[in-house]
Gaussian input, Z-matrix of N, CA and C with variables (Angstrom, degrees):
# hf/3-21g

backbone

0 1
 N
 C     1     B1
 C     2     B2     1     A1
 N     3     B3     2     A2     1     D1
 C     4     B4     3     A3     2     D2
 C     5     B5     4     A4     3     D3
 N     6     B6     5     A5     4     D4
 C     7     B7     6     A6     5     D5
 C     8     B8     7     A7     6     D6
 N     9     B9     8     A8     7     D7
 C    10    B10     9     A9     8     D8
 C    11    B11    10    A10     9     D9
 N    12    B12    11    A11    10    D10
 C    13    B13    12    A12    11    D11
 C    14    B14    13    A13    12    D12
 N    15    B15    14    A14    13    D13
 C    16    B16    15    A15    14    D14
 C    17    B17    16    A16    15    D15
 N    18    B18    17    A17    16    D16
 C    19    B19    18    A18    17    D17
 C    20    B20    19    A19    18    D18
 N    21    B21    20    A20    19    D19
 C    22    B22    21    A21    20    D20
 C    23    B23    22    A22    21    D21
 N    24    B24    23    A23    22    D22
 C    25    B25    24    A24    23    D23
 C    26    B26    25    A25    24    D24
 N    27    B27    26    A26    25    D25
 C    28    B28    27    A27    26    D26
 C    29    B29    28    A28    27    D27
 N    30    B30    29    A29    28    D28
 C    31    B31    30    A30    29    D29
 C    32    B32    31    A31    30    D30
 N    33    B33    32    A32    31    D31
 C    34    B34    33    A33    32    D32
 C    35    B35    34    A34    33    D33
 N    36    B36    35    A35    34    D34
 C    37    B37    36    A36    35    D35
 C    38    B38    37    A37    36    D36
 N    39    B39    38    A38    37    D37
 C    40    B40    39    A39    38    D38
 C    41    B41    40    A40    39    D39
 N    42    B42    41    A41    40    D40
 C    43    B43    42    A42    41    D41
 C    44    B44    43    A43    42    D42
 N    45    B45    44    A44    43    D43
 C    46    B46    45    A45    44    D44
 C    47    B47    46    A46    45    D45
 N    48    B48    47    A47    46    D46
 C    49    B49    48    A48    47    D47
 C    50    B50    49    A49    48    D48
 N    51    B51    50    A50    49    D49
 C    52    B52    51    A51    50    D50
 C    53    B53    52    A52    51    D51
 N    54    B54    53    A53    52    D52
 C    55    B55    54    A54    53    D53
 C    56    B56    55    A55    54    D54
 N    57    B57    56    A56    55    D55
 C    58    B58    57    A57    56    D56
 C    59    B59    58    A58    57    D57
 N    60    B60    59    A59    58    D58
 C    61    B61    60    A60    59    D59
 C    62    B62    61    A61    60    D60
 N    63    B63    62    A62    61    D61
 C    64    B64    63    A63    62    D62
 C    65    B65    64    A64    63    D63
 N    66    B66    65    A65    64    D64
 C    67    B67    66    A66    65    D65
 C    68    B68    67    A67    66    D66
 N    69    B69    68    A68    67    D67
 C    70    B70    69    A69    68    D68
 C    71    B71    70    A70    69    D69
 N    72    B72    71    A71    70    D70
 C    73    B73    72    A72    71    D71
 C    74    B74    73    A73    72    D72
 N    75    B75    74    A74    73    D73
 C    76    B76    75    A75    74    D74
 C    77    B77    76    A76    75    D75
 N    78    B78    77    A77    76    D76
 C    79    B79    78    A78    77    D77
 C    80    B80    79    A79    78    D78
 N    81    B81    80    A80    79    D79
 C    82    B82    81    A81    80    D80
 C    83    B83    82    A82    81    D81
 N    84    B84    83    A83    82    D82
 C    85    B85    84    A84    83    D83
 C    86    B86    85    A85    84    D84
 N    87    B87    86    A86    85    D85
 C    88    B88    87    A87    86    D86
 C    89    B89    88    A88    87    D87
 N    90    B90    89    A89    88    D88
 C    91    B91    90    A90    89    D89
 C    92    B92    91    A91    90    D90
 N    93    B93    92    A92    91    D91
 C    94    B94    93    A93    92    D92
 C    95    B95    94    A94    93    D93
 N    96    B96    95    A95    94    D94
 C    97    B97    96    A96    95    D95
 C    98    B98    97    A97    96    D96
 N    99    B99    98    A98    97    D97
 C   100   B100    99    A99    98    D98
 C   101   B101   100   A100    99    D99
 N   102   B102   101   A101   100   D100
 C   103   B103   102   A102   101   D101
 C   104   B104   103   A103   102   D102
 N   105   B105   104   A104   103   D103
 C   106   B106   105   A105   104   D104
 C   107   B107   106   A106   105   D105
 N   108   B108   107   A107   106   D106
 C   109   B109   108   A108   107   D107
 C   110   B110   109   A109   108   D108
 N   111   B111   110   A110   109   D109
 C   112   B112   111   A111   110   D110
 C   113   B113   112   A112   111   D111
 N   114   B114   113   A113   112   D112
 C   115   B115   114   A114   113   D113
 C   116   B116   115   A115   114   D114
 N   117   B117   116   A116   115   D115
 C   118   B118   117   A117   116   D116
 C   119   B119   118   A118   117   D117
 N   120   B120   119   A119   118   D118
 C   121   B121   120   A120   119   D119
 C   122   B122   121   A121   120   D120
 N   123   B123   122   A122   121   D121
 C   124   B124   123   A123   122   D122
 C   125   B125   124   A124   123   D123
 N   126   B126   125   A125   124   D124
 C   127   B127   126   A126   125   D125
 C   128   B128   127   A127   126   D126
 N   129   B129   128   A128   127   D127
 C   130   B130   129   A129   128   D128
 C   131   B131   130   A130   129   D129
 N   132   B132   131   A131   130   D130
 C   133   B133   132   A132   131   D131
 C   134   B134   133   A133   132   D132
 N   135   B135   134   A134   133   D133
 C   136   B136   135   A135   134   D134
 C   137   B137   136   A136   135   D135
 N   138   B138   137   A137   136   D136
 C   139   B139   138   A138   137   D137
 C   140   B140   139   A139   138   D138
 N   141   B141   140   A140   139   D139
 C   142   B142   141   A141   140   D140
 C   143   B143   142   A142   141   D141
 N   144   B144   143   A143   142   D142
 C   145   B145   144   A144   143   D143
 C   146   B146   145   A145   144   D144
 N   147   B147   146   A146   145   D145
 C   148   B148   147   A147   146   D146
 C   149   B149   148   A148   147   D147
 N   150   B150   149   A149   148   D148
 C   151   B151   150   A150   149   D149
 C   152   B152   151   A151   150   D150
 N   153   B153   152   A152   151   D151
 C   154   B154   153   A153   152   D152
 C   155   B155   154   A154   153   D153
 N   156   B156   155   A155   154   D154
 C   157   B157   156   A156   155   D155
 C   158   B158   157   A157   156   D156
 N   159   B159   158   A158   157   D157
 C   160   B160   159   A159   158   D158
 C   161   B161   160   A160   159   D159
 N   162   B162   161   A161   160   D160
 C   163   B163   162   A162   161   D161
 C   164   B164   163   A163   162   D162
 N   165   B165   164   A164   163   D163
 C   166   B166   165   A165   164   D164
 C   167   B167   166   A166   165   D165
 N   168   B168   167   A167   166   D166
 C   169   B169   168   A168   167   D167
 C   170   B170   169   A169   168   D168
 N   171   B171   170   A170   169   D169
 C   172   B172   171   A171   170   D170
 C   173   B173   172   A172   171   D171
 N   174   B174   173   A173   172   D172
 C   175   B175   174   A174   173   D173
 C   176   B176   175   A175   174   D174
 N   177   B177   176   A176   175   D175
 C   178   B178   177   A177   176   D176
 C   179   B179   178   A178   177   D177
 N   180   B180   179   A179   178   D178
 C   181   B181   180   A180   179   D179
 C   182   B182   181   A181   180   D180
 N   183   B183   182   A182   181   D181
 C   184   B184   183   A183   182   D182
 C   185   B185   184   A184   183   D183
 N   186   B186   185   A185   184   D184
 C   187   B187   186   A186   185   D185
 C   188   B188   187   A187   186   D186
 N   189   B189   188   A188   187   D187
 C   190   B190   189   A189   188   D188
 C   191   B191   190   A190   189   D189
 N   192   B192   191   A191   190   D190
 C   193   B193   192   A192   191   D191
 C   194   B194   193   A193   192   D192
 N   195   B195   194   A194   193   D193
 C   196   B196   195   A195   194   D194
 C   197   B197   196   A196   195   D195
 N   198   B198   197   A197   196   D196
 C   199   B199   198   A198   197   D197
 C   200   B200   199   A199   198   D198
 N   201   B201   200   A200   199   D199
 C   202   B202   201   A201   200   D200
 C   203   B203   202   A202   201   D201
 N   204   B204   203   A203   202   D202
 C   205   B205   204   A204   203   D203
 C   206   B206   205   A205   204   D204
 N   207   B207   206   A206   205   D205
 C   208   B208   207   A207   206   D206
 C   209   B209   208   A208   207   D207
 N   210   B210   209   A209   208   D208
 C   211   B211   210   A210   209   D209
 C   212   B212   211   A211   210   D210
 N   213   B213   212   A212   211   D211
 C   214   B214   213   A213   212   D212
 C   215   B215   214   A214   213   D213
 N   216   B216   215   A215   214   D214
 C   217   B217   216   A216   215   D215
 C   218   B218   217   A217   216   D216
 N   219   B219   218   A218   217   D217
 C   220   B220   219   A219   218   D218
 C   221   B221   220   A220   219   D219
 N   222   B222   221   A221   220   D220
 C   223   B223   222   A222   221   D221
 C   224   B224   223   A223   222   D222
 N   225   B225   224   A224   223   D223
 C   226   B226   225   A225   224   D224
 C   227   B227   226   A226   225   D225
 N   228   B228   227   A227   226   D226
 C   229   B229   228   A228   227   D227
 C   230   B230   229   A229   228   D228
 N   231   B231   230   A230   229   D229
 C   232   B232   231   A231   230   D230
 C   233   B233   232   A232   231   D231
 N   234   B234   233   A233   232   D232
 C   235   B235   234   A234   233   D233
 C   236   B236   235   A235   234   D234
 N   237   B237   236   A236   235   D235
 C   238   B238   237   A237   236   D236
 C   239   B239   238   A238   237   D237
 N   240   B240   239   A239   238   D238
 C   241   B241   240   A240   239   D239
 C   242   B242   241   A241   240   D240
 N   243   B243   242   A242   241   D241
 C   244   B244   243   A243   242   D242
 C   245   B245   244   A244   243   D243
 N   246   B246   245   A245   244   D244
 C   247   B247   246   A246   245   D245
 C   248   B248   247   A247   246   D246
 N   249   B249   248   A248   247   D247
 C   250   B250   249   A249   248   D248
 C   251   B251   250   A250   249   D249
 N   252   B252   251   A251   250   D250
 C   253   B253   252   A252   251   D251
 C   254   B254   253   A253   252   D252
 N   255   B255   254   A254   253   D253
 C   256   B256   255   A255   254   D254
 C   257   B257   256   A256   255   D255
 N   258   B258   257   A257   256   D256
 C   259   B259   258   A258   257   D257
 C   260   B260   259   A259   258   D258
 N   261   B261   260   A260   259   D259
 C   262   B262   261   A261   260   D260
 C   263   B263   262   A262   261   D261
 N   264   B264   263   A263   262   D262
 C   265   B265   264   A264   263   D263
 C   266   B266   265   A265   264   D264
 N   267   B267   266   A266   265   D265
 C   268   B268   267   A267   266   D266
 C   269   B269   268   A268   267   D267
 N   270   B270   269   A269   268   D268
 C   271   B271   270   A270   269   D269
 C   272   B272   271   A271   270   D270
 N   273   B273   272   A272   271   D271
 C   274   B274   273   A273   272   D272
 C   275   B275   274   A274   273   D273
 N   276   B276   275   A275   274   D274
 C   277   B277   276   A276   275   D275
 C   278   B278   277   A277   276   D276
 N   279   B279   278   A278   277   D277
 C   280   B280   279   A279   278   D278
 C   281   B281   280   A280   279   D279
 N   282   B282   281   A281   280   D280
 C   283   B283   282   A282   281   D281
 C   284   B284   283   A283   282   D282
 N   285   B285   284   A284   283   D283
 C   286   B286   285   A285   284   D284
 C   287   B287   286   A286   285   D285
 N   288   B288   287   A287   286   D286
 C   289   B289   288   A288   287   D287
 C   290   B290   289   A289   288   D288
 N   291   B291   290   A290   289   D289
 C   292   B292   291   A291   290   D290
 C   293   B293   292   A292   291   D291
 N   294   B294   293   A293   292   D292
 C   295   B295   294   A294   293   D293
 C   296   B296   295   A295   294   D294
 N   297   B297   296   A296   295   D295
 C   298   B298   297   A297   296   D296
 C   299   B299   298   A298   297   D297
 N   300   B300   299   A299   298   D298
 C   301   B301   300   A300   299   D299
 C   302   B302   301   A301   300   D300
 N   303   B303   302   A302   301   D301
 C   304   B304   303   A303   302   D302
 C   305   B305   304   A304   303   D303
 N   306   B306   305   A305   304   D304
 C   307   B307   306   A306   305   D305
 C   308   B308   307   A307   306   D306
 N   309   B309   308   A308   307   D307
 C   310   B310   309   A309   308   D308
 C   311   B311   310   A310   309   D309

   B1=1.4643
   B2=1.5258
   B3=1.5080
   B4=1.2429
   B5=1.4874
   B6=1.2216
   B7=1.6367
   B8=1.4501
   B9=1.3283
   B10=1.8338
   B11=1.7419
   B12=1.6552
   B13=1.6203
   B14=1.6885
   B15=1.0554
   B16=1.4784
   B17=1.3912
   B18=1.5141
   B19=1.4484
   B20=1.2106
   B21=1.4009
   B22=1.3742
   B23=1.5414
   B24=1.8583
   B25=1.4382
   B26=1.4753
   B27=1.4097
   B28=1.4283
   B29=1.1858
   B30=1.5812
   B31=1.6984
   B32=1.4377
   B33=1.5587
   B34=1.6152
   B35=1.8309
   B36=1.4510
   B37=1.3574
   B38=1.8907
   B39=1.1054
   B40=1.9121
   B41=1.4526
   B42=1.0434
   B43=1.6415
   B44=2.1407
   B45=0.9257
   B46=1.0438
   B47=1.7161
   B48=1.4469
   B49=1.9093
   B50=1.1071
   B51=1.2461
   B52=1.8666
   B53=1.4511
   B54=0.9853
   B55=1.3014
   B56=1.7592
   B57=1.1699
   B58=1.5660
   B59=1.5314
   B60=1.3253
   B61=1.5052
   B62=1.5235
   B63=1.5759
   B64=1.1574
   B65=1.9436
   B66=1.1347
   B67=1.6195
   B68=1.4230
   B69=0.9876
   B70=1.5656
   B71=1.1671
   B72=1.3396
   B73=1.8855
   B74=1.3332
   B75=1.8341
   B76=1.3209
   B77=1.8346
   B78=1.5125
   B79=1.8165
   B80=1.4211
   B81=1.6339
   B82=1.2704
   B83=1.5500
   B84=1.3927
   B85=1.2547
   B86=1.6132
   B87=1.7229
   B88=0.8211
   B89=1.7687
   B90=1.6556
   B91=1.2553
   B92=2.2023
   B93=1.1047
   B94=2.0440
   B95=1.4637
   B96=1.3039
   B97=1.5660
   B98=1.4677
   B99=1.4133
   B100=1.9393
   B101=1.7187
   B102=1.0418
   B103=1.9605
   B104=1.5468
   B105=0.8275
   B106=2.1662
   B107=1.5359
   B108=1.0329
   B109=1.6627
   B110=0.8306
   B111=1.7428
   B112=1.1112
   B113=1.7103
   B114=1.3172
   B115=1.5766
   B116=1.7546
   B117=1.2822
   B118=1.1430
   B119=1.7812
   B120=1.1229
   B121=2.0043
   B122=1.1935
   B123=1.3037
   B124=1.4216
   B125=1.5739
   B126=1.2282
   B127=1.3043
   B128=1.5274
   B129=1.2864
   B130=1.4879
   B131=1.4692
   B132=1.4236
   B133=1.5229
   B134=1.8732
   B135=1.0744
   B136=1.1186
   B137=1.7978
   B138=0.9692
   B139=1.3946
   B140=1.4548
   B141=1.5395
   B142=1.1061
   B143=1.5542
   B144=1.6449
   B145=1.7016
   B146=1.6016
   B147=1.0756
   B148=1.7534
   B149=1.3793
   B150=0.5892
   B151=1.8359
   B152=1.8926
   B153=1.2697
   B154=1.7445
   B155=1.4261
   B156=1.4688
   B157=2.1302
   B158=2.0328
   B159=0.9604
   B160=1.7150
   B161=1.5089
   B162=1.5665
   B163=1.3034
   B164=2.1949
   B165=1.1658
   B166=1.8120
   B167=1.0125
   B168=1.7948
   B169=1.7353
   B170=0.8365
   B171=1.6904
   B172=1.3855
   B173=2.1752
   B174=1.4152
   B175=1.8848
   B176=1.3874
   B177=0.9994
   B178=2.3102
   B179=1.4375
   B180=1.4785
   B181=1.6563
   B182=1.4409
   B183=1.3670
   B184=1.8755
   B185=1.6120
   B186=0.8212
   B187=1.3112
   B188=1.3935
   B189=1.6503
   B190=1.8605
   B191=1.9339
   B192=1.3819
   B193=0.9183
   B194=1.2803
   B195=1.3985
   B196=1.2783
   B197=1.5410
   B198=1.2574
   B199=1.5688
   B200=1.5010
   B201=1.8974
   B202=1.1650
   B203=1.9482
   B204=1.6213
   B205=1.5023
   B206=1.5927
   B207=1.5073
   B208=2.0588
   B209=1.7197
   B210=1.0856
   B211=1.4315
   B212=1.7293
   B213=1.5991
   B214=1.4778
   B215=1.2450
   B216=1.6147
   B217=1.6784
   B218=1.6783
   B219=1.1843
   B220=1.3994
   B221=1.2557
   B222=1.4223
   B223=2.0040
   B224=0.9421
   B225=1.6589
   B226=1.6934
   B227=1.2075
   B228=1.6436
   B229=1.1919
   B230=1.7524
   B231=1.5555
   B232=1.9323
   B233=1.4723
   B234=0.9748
   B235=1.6837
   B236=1.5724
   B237=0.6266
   B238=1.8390
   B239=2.0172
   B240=1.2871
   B241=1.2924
   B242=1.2905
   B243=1.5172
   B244=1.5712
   B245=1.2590
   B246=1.4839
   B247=1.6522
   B248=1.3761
   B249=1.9040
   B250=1.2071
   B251=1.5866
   B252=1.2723
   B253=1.2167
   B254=1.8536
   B255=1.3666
   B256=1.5905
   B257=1.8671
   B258=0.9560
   B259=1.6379
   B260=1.5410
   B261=0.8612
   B262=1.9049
   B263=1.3610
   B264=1.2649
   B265=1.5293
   B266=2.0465
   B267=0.9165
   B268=2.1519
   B269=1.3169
   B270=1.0722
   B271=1.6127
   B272=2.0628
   B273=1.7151
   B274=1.4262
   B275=1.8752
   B276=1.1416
   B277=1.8669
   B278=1.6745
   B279=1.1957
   B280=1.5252
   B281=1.3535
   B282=1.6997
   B283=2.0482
   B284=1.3006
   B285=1.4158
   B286=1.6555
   B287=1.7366
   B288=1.3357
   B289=1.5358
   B290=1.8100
   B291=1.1953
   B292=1.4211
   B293=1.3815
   B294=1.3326
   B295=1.9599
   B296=2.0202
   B297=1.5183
   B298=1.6761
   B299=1.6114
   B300=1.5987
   B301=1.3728
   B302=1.6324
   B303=1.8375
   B304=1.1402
   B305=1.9336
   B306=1.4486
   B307=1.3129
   B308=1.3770
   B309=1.1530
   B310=1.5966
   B311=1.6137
   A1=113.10
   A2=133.73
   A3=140.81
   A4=111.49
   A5=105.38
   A6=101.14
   A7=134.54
   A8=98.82
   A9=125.43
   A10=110.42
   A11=102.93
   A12=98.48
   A13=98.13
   A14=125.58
   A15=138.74
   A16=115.37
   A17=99.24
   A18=123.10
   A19=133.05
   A20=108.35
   A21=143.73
   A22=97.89
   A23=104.34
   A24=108.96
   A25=122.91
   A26=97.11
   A27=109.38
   A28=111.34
   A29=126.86
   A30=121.10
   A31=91.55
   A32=129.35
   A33=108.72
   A34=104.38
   A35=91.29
   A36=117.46
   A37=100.65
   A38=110.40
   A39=101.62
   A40=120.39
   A41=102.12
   A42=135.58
   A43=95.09
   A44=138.62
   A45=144.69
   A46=113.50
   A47=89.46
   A48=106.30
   A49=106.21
   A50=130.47
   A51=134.12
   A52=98.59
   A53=136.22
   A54=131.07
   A55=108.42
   A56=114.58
   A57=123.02
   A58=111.29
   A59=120.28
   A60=115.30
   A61=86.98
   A62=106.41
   A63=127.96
   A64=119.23
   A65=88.65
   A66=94.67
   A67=124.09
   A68=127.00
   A69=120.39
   A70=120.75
   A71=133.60
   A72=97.88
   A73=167.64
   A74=82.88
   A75=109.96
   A76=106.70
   A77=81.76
   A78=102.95
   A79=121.11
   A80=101.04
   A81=91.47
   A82=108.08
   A83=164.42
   A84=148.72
   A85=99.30
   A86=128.52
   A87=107.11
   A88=124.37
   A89=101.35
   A90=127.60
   A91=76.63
   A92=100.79
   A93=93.50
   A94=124.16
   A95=105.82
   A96=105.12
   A97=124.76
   A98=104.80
   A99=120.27
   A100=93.78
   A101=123.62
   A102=120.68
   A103=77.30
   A104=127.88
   A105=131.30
   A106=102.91
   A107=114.89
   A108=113.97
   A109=78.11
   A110=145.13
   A111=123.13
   A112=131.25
   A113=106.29
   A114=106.17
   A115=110.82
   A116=127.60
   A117=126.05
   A118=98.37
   A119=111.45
   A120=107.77
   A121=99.06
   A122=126.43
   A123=121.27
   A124=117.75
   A125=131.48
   A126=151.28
   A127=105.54
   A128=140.99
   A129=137.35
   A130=127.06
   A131=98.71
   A132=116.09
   A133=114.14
   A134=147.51
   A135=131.23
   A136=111.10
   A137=136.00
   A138=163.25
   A139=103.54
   A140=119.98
   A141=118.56
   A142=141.30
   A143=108.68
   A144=124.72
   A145=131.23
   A146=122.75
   A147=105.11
   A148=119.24
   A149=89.12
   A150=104.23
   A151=96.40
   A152=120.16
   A153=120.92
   A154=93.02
   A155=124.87
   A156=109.80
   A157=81.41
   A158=137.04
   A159=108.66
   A160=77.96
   A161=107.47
   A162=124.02
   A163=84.68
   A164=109.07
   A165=109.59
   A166=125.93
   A167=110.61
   A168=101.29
   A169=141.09
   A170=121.90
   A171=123.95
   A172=116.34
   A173=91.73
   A174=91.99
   A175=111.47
   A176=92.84
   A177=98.83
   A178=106.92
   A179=110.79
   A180=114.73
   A181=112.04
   A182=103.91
   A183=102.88
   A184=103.42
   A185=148.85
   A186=144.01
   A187=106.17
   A188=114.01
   A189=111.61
   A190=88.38
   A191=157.83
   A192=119.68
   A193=162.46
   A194=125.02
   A195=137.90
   A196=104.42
   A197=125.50
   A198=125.47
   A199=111.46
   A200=112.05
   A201=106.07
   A202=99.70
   A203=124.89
   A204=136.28
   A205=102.97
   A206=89.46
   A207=110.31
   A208=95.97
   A209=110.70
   A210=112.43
   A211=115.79
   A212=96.09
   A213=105.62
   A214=123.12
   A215=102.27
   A216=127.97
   A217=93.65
   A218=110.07
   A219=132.57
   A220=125.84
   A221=105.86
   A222=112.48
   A223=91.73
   A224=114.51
   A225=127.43
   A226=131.34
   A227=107.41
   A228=104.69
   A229=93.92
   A230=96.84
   A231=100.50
   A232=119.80
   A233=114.06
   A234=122.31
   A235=103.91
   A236=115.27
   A237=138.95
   A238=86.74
   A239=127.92
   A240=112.69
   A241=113.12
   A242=120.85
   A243=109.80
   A244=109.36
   A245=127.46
   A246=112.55
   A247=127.01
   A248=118.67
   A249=118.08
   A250=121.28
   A251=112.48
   A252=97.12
   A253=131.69
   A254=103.42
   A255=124.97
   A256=87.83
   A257=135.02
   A258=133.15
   A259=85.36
   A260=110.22
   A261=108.84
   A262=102.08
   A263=113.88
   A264=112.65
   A265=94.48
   A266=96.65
   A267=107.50
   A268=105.29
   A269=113.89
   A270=104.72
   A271=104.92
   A272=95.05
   A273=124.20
   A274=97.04
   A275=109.75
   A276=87.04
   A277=117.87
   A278=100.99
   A279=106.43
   A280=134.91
   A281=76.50
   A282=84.92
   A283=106.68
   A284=124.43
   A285=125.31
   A286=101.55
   A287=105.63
   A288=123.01
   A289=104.11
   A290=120.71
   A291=145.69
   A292=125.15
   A293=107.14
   A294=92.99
   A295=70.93
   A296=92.93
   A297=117.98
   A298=90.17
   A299=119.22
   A300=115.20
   A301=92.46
   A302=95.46
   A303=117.48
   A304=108.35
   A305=104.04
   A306=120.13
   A307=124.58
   A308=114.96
   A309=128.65
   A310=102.90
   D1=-28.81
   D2=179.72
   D3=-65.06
   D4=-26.80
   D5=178.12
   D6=-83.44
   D7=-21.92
   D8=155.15
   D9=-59.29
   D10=-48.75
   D11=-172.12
   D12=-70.57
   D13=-36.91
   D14=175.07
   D15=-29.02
   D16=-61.46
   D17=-176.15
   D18=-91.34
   D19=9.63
   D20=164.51
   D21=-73.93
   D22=-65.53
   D23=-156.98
   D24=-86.15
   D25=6.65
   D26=165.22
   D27=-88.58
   D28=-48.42
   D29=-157.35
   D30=-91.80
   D31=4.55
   D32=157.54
   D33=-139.96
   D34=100.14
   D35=-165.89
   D36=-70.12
   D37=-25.94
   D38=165.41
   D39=-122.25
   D40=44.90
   D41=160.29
   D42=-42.04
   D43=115.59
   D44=-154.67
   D45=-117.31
   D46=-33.69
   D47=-169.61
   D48=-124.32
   D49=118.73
   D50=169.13
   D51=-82.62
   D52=179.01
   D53=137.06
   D54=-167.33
   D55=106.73
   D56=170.29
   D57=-89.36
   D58=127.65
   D59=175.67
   D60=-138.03
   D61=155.75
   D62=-161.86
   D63=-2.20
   D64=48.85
   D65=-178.06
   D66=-66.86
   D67=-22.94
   D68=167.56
   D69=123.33
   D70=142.22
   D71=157.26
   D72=-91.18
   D73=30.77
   D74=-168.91
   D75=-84.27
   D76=-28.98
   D77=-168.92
   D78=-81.78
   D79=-45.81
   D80=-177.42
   D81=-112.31
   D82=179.38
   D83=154.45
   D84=176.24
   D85=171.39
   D86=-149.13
   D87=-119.49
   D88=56.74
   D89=-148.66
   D90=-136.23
   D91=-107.05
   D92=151.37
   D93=-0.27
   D94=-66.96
   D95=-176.68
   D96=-76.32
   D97=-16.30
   D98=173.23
   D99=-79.73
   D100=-33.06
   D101=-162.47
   D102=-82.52
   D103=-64.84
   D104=-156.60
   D105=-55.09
   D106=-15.41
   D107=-166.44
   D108=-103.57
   D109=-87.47
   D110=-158.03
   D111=-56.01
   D112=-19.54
   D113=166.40
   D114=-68.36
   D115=-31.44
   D116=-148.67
   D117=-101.40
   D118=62.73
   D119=-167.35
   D120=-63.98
   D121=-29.89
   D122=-176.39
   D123=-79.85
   D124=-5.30
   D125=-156.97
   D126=-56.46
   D127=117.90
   D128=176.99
   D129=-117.91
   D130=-14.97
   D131=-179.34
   D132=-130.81
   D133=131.49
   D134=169.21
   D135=-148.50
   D136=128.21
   D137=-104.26
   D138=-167.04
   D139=81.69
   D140=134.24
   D141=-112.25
   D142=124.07
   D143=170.67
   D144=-74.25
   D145=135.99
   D146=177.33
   D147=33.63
   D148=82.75
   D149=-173.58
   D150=-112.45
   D151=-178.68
   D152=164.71
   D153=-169.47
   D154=-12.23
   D155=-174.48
   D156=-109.40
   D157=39.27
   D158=168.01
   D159=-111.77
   D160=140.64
   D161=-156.90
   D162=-119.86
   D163=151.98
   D164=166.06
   D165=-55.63
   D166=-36.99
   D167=160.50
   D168=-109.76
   D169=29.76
   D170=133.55
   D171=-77.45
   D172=-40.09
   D173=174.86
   D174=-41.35
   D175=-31.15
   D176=-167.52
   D177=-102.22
   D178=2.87
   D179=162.82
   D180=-98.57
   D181=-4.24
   D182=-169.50
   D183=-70.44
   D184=-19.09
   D185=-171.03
   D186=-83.46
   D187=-51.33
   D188=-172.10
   D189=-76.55
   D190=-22.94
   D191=124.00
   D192=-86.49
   D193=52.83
   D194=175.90
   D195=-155.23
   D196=62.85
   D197=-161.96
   D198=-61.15
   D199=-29.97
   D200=-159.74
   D201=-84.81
   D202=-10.24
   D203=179.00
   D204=-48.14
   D205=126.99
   D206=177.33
   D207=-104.32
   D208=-48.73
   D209=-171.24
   D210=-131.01
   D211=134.95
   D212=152.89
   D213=-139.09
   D214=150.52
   D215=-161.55
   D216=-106.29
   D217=129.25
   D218=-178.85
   D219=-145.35
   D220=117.50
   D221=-161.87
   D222=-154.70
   D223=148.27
   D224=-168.88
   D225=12.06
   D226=47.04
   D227=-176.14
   D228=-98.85
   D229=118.42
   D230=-176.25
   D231=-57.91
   D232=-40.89
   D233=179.55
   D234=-65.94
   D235=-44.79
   D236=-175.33
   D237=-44.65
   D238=106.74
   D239=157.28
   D240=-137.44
   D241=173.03
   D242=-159.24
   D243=-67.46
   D244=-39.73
   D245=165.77
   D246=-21.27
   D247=-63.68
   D248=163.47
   D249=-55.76
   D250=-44.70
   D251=177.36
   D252=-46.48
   D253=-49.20
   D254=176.50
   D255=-56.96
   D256=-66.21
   D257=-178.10
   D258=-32.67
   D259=-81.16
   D260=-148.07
   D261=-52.98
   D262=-33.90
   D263=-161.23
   D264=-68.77
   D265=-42.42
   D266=174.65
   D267=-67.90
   D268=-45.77
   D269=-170.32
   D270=-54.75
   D271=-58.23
   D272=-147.46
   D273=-107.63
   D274=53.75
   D275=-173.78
   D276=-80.40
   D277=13.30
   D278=175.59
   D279=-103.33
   D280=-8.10
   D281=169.37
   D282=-108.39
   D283=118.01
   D284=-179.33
   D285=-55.81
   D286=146.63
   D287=-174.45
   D288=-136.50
   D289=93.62
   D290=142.95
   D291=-48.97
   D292=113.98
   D293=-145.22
   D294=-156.12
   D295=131.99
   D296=174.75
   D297=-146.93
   D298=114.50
   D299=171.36
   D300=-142.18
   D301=161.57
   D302=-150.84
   D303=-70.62
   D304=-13.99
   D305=166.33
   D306=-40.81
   D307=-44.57
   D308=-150.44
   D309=-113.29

């Protein structure tokens, strides 16, 4: 399935909006999601739902690949916990971060 989303993000090079919702973990994980960022230079928005393979240190790498990203949407992503979150928010305070996790 990664090679379809792949080939998506190649033949539309200002692809602007990702958006994964309950995709699985066959689909999305975080070997996939490092190749998509870097295909997507134009990328400004990206949207991940129910997720369980995006690991904290790929989440806190999404920015050095996707330089041109303003916003990310973040929901049940399990690995995802507020520790990392507060990191990104310090690292990155200029990209708004939308965050609904199963914690709270």
């Amino acid at each position: 399935p990664d090679v379809y989303i792949s080939e998506v993000c190649k033949a539309c090079p200002n692809l602007q909006w990702l958006s994964f919702e309950n995709s699985g973990s066959h689909i999305l994980n975080n070997k996939n999601l490092e190749v998509l960022l870097v295909e997507c230079s134009n990328l400004k928005r990206l949207t991940i739902r129910g997720s369980r393979r995006i690991s904290p240190k790929v989440f806190l790498k999404i920015p050095g690949l996707a330089p041109s990203l303003e916003m990310i949407e973040i929901r049940g992503c399990l690995q995802i916990k507020n520790n990392i979150i507060s990191d990104f928010q310090n690292l990155y305070p200029k990209i708004k971060l939308i965050i609904e996790s199963d914690e709270e």
